[in-house]
C-alpha positions in Angstrom: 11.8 -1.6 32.8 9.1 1.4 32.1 6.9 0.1 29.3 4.4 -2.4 29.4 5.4 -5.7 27.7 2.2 -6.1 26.5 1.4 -2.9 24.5 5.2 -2.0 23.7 7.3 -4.4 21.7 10.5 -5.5 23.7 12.8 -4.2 21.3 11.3 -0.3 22.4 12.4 -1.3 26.6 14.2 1.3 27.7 16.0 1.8 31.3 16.9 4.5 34.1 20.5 4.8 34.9 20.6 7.0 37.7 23.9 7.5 39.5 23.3 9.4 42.9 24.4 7.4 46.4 21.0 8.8 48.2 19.0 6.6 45.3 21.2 3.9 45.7 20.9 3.4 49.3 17.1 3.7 49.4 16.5 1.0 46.5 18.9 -1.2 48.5 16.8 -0.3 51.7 13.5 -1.3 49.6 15.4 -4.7 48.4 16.2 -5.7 51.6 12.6 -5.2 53.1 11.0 -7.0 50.1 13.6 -9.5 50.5 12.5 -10.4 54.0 9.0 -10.5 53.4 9.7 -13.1 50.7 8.5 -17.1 50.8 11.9 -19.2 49.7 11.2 -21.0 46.5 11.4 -24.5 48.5 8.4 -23.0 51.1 5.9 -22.2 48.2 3.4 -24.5 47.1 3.6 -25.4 43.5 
């Protein structure tokens, strides 16, 4: 979402729909490589 939770009430979230392929592909791209980089919830000290 765009607005901060703490200064804007969550009934004012709003959202970007954006519907181009070239978008698509580079959040999926930026997905994955987060996704790698990520500790699996059993790994992390709780």
């Amino acid at each position: 979402m765009v607005l901060n939770d703490k200064e804007i009430h969550s009934s004012y979230d709003l959202g970007v729909w954006i519907n181009t392929p070239f978008f698509a592909q580079t959040i999926d791209k930026m997905f994955d490589a987060s996704w790698e980089k990520m500790t699996p919830l059993n790994k992390m000290k709780l």
